[in-house]
N, C-alpha and C positions, 0 to 999 in steps of 0.2 A: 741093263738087267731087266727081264721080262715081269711085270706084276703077274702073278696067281690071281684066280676066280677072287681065292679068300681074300686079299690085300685090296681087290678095287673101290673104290669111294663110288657107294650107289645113293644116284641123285634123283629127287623127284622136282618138278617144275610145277606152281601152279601162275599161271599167267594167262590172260584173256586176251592178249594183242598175239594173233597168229603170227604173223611176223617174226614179233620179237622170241616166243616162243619157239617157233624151228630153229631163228638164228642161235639161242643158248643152247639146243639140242644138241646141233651141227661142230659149235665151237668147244663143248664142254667131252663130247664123243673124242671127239681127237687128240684130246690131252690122255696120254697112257696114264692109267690108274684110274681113268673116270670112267662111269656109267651110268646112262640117264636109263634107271627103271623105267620111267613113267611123265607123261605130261598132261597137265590136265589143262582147262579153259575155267573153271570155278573150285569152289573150297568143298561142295559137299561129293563131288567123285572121287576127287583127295582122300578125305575121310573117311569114304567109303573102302577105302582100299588102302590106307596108309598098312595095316597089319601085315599084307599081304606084301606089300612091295618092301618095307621094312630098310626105308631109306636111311644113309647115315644122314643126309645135306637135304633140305627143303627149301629150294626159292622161292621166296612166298611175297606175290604181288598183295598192293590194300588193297587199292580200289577195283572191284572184282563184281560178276552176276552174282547178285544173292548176298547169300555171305560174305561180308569183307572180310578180308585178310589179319585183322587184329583180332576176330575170334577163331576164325580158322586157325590161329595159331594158336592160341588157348587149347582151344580142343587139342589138336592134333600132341599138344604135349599130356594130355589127360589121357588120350588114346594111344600116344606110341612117345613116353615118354624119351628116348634114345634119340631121336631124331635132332640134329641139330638147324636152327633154323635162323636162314640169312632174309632178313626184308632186301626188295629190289624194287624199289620205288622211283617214282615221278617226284612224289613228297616229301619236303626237309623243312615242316615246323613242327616245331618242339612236342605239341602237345599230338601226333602222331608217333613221335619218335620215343618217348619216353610211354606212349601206350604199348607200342609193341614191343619195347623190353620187358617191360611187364607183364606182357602176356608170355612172354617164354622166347623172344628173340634174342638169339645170342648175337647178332650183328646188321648194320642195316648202310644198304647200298642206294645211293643215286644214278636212272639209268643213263646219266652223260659219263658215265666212270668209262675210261681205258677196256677193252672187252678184256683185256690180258688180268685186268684187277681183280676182276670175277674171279676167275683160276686161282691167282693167288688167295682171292678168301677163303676159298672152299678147303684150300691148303689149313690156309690159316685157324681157320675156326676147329676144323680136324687135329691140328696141334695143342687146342688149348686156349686159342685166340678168341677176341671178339674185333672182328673185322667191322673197321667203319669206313666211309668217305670223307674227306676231309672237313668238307664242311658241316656235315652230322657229329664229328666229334668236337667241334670248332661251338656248336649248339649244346651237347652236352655239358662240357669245361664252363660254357656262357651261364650254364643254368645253376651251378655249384658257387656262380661270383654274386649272382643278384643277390639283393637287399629281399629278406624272406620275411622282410616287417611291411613289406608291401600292402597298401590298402586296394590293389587291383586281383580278382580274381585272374586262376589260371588262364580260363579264356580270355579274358578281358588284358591280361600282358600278352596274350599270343595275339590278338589284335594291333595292340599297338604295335609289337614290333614289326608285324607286316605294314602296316601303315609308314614305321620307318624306315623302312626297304622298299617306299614306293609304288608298294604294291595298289590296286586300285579296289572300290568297296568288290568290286564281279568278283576278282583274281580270289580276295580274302574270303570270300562267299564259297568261290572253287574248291581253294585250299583247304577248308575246314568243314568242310561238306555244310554248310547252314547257306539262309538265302538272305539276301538282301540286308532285307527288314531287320533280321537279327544280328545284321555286322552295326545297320545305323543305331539300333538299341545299347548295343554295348558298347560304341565309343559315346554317346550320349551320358551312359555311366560313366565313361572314363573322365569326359571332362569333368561332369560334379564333382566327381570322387578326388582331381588332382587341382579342383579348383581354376581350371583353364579355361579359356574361351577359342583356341584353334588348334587345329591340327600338328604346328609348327611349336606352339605354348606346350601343347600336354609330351612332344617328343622329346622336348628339352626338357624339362623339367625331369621325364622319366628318368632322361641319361643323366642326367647331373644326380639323381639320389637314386641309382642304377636299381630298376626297378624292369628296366629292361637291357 
């Protein structure tokens, strides 16, 4: 059965890696019922234009020129609020993931996902869904079990648990956009605060009164 004009899922992209940009163009075109209105490289061409293009699906990268992607999404639901909108990220800690639901994400992708899973969310979230990756919903369910009598601010358990995934102070620095100085500040907080003296002390401790 052929889709109508009326029936097609029109998609806009905002993503800054060229690359990966054409390749969701390419993949998302050739699925019958899709149509990629629009791609942009940052959040304010987006915005500038979301009225016009009047997307049902918005793939919306964070980390972007300018504007990041967790206001971009903000906006863009102030400006068009119809638009449903999928994050496709690099990043899966918490304290991004539970920013961009908050800002108006209805679903949020990591880009090592199956390219076919994409398709499927776009389905998904058009049905009613909120499309996640397994391990962003794996983060979510984690966040519903911790001890909410925690003496660690939110950043300060988002550290730690990178710390216990091995992550190194750069990665942590990376991942949370802050530098250096301010990952060694806040585990510095974190031992006083849990009464440890290493790395290995304040992880256990956390996980034995699940605090991460």
């Amino acid at each position: 059965m052929s889709y109508q004009n009326t029936n097609l899922i029109k998609i806009c992209l905002v993503e800054d890696d060229n690359i990966i940009r054409e390749g969701f163009v390419m993949l998302l075109n050739e699925n019958q019922g899709f149509k990629v209105v629009s791609a942009y490289n940052n959040c304010e061409d987006f915005l500038k234009n979301v009225q016009n293009d009047k997307p049902n699906v918005v793939l919306m990268d964070i980390e972007l020129p300018g504007m990041n992607g967790i206001e971009g999404i903000e906006r863009a639901k102030k400006i068009y609020p119809h638009a449903q909108i999928i994050v496709v990220t690099v990043y899966e800690n918490d304290d991004l993931v539970f920013k961009a639901l908050c800002a108006g994400a209805g679903g949020y992708l990591t880009k090592n996902m199956p390219s076919q899973r994409l398709v499927e969310a776009i389905r998904e979230i058009m049905s009613g869904g909120a499309p996640m990756s397994t391990n962003i919903a794996r983060l979510v369910v984690a966040s519903f079990q911790k001890n909410h009598n925690s003496p660690l601010s939110s950043r300060e358990t988002e550290v730690l648990e990178l710390l216990s995934r091995g992550k190194s102070y750069s990665n942590i620095a990376e991942g949370l956009f802050i530098d250096k100085e301010t990952v060694r500040t806040h585990i510095k907080n974190i031992y006083w605060k849990l009464e440890v003296h290493s790395k290995a002390e304040a992880i256990e401790k956390a996980m034995k009164e699940k605090l991460i």
